[in-house]
C-alpha positions, 0 to 999 in steps of 0.5 A: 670516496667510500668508506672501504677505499679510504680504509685502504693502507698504502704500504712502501717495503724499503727492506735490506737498506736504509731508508732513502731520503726520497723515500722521506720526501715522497712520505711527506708529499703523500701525507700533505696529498692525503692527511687521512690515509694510513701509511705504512712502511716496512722496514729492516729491523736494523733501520728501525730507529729511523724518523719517518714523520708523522702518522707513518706506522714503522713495521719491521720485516722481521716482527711479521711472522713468515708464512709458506710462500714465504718459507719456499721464496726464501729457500731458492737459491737464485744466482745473478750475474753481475751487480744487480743481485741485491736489487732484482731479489729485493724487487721481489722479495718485497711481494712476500714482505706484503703477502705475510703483512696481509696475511698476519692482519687479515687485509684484503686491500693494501695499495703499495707504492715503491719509493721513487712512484708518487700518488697524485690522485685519490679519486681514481684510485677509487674508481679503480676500486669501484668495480671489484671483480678483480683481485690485483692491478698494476701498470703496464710498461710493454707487452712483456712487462708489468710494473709494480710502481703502483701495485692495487690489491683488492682480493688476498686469495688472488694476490697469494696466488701471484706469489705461488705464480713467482715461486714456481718460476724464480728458478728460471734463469734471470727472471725478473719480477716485471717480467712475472707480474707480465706473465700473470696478467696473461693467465690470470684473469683477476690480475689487470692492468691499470690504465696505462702503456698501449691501453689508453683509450679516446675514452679514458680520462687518466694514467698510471705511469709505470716509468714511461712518463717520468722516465722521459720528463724527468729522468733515468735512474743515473745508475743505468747510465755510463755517465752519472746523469738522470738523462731525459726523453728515453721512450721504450720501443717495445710493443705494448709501450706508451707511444710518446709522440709529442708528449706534453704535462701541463696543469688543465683548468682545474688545476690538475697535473695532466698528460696529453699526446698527438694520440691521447686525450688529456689524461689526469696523472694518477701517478708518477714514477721519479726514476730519477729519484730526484723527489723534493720535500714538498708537492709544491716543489714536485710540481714545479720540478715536473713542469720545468722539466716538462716545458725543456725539450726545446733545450739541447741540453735537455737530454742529458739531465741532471747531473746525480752527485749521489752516484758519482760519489758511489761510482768514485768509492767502488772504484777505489775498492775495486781498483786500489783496495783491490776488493772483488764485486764491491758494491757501494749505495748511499741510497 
C-alpha cells in the first residue's frame, strides 16, 4: 500500500442522533480489517460522551469551525413533506460536516463510510487511489442516482465544489442528495463512479456495492416496509442498476468474499451496504451472516426476512403518541 493511501482517514458523521449500535459493531469490524487506519467519528456534541473503542478519535460537530458553504447550506430553509425530513437533511448535511473537517485540517484525502456500508477490501481502495486525476468517487445505483455509502476524496478543491453544486440546488423541490452526487457525476468530469451498477466490465475484478447487493442478500431497511421485516431479493429496476440475474456470494480460493452473475466475472466485494443494519460485532460473524443469507434463496420464506424488533417497538411507541396521546407528526428512533 503507498505511504498516501494509508494515511488516508476513514471518517463516519453520525450527527443529531446518538450513536448507533451498528454504527459500534461496524467500528469494531474496520478496526480488526484495518488496525493501522485512522478513524474518525463526528458527532453531536450532546453524544460525546459515548464509547466508541479503541484507536477511534471522537470529534464533535460543533468544535469544527463553520465555513461559507457551510453558513449558506444551513440558511436554506427546505421543507419536506412527510417523516423524512430529519433524514434526507441529515443525509446531506453530513457532506458540509466533512467539507468544514478537511477544510479546518487542511485534508485533501478522507474516505468517508456511512454507518450501515462496510469496508472489506484495503488494496482496492488503493488502487482507486493509484490514478489521481480525479477529485471525488462514490457508487453508482442507476443512471439517476449516485450513493455515498462509500464516498472517496482525493482532491479538496473538487469536493468544495460538490458542495457549492448541492447549495444551488437544495432549494429544489424534494432533491435529495442521491440525486445531486448523480447530476455532479454528469457535469463534473473530476466526480467518478467507483466500479459498480451497469459499469462492470468483463475486465473488472471488484465492486462497490452502493446498496444493490446487500439490499438483495441481506436485506431492506425494515423501516421502508409496511411490515417491520428487512425483506430480501428486491432489485432496482431503473436503468443504470446492477443487473441481478442470478447473483450469487461466495468466498473463492483465496478466501475472499466474492460476488459473481450470469453476466459478471467473479468480482472481489470491496464494500457492502447492510440496509438492513443488522451488523454483527465481529467480521467472522458478518461473514457467516452474508453467506447464510446469501446460500437462502431456495427458501420460500427467504423474501420476507428478519423480523426487526428495533422498528416495531418504534412503530408501536409512535403509534401510541399518535393515536392515544394524540401528539401530531411524532417520530420515534431507537437507532
Amino acid at each position: 500500500m503507498s505511504s498516501d493511501s494509508a494515511l488516508t482517514p476513514i471518517i463516519f458523521v453520525e450527527i443529531d442522533r446518538s450513536p448507533s449500535k451498528y454504527l459500534k459493531n461496524n467500528l469494531s469490524i474496520v478496526r480488526t480489517l484495518f488496525p493501522n487506519r485512522k478513524i474518525i467519528v463526528i458527532v453531536s456534541s450532546k453524544f460525546s460522551h459515548q464509547k466508541l473503542g479503541d484507536n477511534v478519535d471522537l470529534i464533535t460537530e460543533e468544535s469544527i469551525t463553520e465555513n461559507s458553504n457551510w453558513i449558506r447550506f444551513e440558511s436554506i430553509h427546505k421543507h419536506w413533506p412527510g417523516l423524512q425530513q430529519n433524514y434526507w437533511t441529515n443525509t446531506t448535511k453530513r457532506f458540509f460536516v466533512l467539507g468544514k473537517y478537511m477544510e479546518q485540517n487542511q485534508l485533501e484525502r478522507i474516505i468517508h463510510l456511512e454507518s450501515d456500508s462496510i469496508l472489506l477490501s484495503e488494496k482496492n481502495i488503493d488502487r482507486e487511489y493509484n490514478d489521481t486525476n480525479w477529485g471525488i468517487k462514490y457508487p453508482k445505483q442507476n443512471n439517476s442516482h449516485g450513493c455515498a455509502s462509500i464516498l472517496l476524496v482525493n482532491k479538496f478543491e473538487i469536493f468544495n465544489k460538490f458542495l457549492e453544486f448541492i447549495v444551488n440546488n437544495w432549494s429544489r423541490s424534494e432533491i435529495t442528495d442521491m440525486e445531486l452526487l448523480s447530476e455532479f457525476a454528469s457535469t463534473e468530469a473530476q466526480a467518478l463512479y467507483l466500479p459498480s451498477g451497469d459499469l462492470i466490465q468483463r475486465a473488472s475484478t471488484y465492486i462497490f456495492d452502493g446498496v444493490s447487493i446487500g439490499r438483495f442478500f441481506l436485506g431492506s431497511d425494515a423501516r421502508n416496509q409496511r411490515f417491520p421485516f428487512s425483506s430480501r431479493g428486491q432489485r432496482d429496476m431503473n436503468q443504470g442498476s446492477l443487473a441481478l440475474v442470478k447473483p450469487e456470494i461466495k468466498i473463492n480460493a483465496q478466501g475472499v468474499l466474492v460476488y459473481k452473475d450470469i453476466d459478471s466475472p467473479e468480482l472481489e466485494l470491496v464494500t457492502i451496504h447492510m440496509h438492513s443494519k443488522r451488523i454483527p460485532k465481529s467480521y467472522k460473524a458478518l461473514e457467516k451472516t452474508i453467506l447464510r443469507d446469501s446460500r437462502g434463496i431456495a427458501n420460500p420464506l427467504w423474501r420476507l426476512g428478519a423480523f426487526d424488533k428495533i422498528v416495531f417497538a418504534e412503530r408501536l411507541v409512535s403509534f401510541l403518541n399518535r393515536r392515544i396521546l394524540r401528539k401530531k407528526h411524532f417520530e420515534f428512533r431507537l437507532r
